[in-house]
N, C-alpha and C positions, 0 to 999 in steps of 0.2 A: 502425240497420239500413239498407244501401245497396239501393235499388228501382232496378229497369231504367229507362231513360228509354224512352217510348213510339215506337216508330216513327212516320214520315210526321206528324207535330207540326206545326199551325199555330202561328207566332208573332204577336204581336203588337204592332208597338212605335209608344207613340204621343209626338207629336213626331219620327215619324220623317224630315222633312226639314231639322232642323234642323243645327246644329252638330255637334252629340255624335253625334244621332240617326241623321245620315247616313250617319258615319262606322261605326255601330254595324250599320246594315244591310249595307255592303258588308262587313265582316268576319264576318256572320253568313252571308252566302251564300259566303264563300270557306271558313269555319271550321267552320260548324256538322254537329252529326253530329243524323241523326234528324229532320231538320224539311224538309218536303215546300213548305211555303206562308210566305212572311213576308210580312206586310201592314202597310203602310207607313199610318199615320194622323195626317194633319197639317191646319190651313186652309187651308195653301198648300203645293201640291204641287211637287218637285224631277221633274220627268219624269227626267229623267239616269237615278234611280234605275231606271224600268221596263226598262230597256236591260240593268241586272244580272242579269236571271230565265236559268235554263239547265236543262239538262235536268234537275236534280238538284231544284234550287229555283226555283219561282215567285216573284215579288216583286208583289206586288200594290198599287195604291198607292190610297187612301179617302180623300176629302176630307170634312173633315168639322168641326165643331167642339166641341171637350172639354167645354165647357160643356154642353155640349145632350145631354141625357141619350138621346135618340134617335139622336142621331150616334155617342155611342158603344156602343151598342146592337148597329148595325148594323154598328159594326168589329170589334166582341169575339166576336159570334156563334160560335158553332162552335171557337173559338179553344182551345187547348191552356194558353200561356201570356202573358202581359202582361209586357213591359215599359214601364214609365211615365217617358217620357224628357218628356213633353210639360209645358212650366211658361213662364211669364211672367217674366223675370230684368229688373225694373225698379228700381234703386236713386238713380235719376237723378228720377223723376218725369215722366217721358214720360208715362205714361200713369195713370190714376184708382184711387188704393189701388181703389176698388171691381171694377174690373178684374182687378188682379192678384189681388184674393182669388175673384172667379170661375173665373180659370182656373188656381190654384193648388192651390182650396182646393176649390170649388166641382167641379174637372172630376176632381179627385181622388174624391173621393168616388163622382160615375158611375160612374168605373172600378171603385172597390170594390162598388156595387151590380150593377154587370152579373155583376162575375167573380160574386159570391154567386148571383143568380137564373139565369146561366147554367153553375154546377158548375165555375167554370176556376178549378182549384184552385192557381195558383205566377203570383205577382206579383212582379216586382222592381220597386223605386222608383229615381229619380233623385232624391235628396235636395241636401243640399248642404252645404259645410264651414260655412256662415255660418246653419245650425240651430244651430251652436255658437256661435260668433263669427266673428269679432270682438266681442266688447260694446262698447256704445258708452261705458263706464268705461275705454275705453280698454288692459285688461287682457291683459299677454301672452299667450301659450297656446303653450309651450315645447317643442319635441319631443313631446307631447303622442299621447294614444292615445283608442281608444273610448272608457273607464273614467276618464280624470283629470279630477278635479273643476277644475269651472270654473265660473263667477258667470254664467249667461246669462240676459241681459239686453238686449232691445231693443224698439225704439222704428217702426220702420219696415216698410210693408208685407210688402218683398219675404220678410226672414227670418223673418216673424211667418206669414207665408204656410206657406212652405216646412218650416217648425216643425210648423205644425199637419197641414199634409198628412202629414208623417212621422209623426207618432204616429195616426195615423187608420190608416194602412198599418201601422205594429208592433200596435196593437191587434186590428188585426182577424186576424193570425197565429192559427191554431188553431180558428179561429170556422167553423162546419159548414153548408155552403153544399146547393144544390137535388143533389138525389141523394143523399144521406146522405156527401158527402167533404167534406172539409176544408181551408181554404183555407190557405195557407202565404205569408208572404211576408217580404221582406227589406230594406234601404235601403243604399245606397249614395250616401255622401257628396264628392265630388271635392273637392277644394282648386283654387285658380284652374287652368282647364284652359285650355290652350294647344295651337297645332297650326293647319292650314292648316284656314281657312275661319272661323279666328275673327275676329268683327268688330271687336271692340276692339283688337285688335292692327293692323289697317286703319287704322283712325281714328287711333291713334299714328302711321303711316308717313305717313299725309294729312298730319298737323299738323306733324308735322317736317319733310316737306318744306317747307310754308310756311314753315319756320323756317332755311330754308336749309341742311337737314339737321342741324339741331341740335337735342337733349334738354336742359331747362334741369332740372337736379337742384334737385327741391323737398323732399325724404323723404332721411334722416338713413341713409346707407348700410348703418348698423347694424341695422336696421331686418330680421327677414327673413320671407320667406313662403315655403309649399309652395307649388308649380306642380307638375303633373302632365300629360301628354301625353295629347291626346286618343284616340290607337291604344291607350292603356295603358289609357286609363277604359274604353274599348272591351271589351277582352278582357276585364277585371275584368266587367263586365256579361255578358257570352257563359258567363262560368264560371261565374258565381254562377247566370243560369238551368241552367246543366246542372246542376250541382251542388244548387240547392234541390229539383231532382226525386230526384234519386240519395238524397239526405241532409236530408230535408226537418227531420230533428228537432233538426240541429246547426245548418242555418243560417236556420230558422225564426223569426222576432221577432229578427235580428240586425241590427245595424247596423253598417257597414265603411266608414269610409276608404278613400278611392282614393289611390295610392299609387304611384311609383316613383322612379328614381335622378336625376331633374333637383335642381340643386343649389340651396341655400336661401341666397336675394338678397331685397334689398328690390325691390317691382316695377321699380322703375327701370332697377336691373341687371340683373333677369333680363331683360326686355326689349332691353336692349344687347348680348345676346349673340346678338341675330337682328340687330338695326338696325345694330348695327355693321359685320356683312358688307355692309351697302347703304350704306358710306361713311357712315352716321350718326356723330355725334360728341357725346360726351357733354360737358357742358359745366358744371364744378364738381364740389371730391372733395368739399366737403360743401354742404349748403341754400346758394342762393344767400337765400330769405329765409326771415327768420323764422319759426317757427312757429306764434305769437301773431298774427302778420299773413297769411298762409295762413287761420289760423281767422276769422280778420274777413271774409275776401274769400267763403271758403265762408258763412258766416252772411250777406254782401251777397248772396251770389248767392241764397240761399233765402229772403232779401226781396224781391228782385228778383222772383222765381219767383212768390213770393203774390200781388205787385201786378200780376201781366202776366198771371195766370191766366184772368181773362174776354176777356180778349184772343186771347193765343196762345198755345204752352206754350214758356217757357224751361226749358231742364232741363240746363245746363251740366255736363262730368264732376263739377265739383268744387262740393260741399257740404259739410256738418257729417260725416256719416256717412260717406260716399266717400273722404274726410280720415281720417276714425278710423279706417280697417280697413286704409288706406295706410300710418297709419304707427304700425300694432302690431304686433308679433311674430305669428305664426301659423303653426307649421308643427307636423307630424304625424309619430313615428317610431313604426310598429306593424306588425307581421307576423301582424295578425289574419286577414285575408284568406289569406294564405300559410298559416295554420296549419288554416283552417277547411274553405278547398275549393282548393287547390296554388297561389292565384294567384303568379305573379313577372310579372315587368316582360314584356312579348314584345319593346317597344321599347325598346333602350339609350339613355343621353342623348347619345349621337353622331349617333345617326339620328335622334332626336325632333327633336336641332336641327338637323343636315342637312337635314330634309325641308321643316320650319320657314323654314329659310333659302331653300330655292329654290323657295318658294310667295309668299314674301316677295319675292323677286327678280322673279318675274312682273309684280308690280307694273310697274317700271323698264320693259316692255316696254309695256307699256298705256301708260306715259307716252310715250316714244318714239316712237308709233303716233300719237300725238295730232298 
């Protein structure tokens, strides 16, 4: 049964100055129909953002932190609907498993208990591809859909985190919250997301230029992974909240793959198809080393890492794990999302990596300036 969606709608999206989250605000003031307030809830505030509010939509911005059950108390209030962009993406060891399960697993949960005690009945999650895998067996995951079995399996905070925060969220689908209504909610999983203002894509341009603009190919070209465009994860998030209001019975305890037409490379090359417009050069068609010697260097670095602990924190890209999800197959072919609430791509992969590209170009001008 399709329900109206309510007029004048508070949103609520937390992590909203982040990567995804940012991105997901300004397209929710440019796209959204029906929502009067969006309120921005992050620890560290993006001002840029307050600058979006117009007459249609207020953007309001809460500083606040997810852990703390009264922070988010005070963002949810009055709130209509929840999106849950807010999580700790640590696989490097920056920062104390205990950490990331606070704000993973820990700020999750808040949000589920405010929406319950305050009636906000439509949550969407920001999940992630690596609730599935990679496993650290190293095991492909082929074209792969919601439904295709696969051996999951791991060892490390960040997707044990984001595991558990996702079925905490599909559990509590259906679950009868303050006022006699029902809560509803949904996950949505991105595969590596790319796009302007992502960091790790930064730290490739840094480190290459140290390299005198060269990529030394470590990962077996055969090797491939989904990437998905950040404007794409975006809109997939804007439809699923309209749509779990309109149809909350179809896409209620669901979970979705984020999904569109960028092409499936090992990260090296997908990467090469931005760095190369910036004169980068890739340098080897296959491993320049081994892969037995790769795994040594990642297990030194995660020794290194234990003995420097009381000290400082090392936390190099490359260890055991960051090595395994580099170099297994993982990509995703499903039109579940298409089929459940209309999503298709809004961005083509000509313009995800045009915009890509001269976001990446800006760099060259920062250098220049210097």
């Amino acid at each position: 049964m399709k329900m109206p969606a309510e007029e004048g709608q508070v949103y609520v999206v937390t992590g909203g100055c982040g990567f995804l989250g940012s991105h997901l605000v300004r397209m929710l003031v440019e796209r959204s129909r029906n929502v009067s307030e969006i309120r921005v809830f992050d620890l560290h505030l993006d001002e840029t953002l307050r600058s979006l509010s117009d007459d249609h939509v207020k953007v309001r911005l809460i500083q606040g932190d997810i852990s703390s059950l009264e922070d988010v108390r005070a963002a949810l209030s009055g709130g209509h609907l929840v999106i849950h962009t807010a999580s700790l993406v640590d696989v490097w060891g920056r920062v104390p498993a205990s950490k990331v399960k606070e704000v993973n697993v820990t700020g999750t949960e808040n949000v589920l208990r405010v929406c319950a005690e305050e009636g906000i009945q439509y949550l969407v999650y920001t999940s992630s591809m690596e609730v599935v895998g990679p496993n650290i067996h190293g095991d492909p995951f082929y074209r792969g859909n919601e439904d295709t079995e696969y051996t999951v399996y791991h060892n490390q905070p960040y997707p044990l985190s984001k595991s558990k925060a996702e079925k905490m969220v599909l559990e509590a689908n259906g679950k009868k919250i303050e006022g006699g209504k029902t809560l509803y909610t949904c996950s949505l999983r991105p595969t590596g997301i790319y796009g302007e203002g992502h960091e790790l894509m930064r730290q490739f341009y840094q480190q290459g230029l140290r390299l005198g603009r060269r990529m030394f190919r470590a990962i077996a070209p055969s090797t491939e992974h989904g990437r998905v465009y950040v404007g794409n994860v975006a809109w997939m998030h804007l439809l699923a909240a309209r749509q779990l209001q309109e149809r909350p019975s179809a896409l209620g305890g669901e979970v979705y793959f984020c999904y569109d037409n960028s092409p499936y490379k090992s990260y090296e090359d997908f990467n090469m198809e931005f760095l190369s417009a910036c004169r980068f050069r890739m340098v080897g068609s296959r491993p320049l080393v081994p892969y037995f010697l790769l795994y040594l260097l990642a297990l030194f670095n995660s020794l290194l890492q234990w003995l420097l602990y009381p000290f400082c924190t090392y936390a190099p890209i490359l260890n055991p794990y960051t090595l395994s999800v580099a170099s297994t197959t993982f990509t995703v072919q499903t039109d579940k999302a298409q089929r459940h609430f209309g999503y298709k791509p809004l961005f083509s992969w000509e313009e995800s990596k045009r915009q890509t590209i001269s976001w990446m170009r800006s760099f060259e001008e920062v250098e220049k300036s210097r």
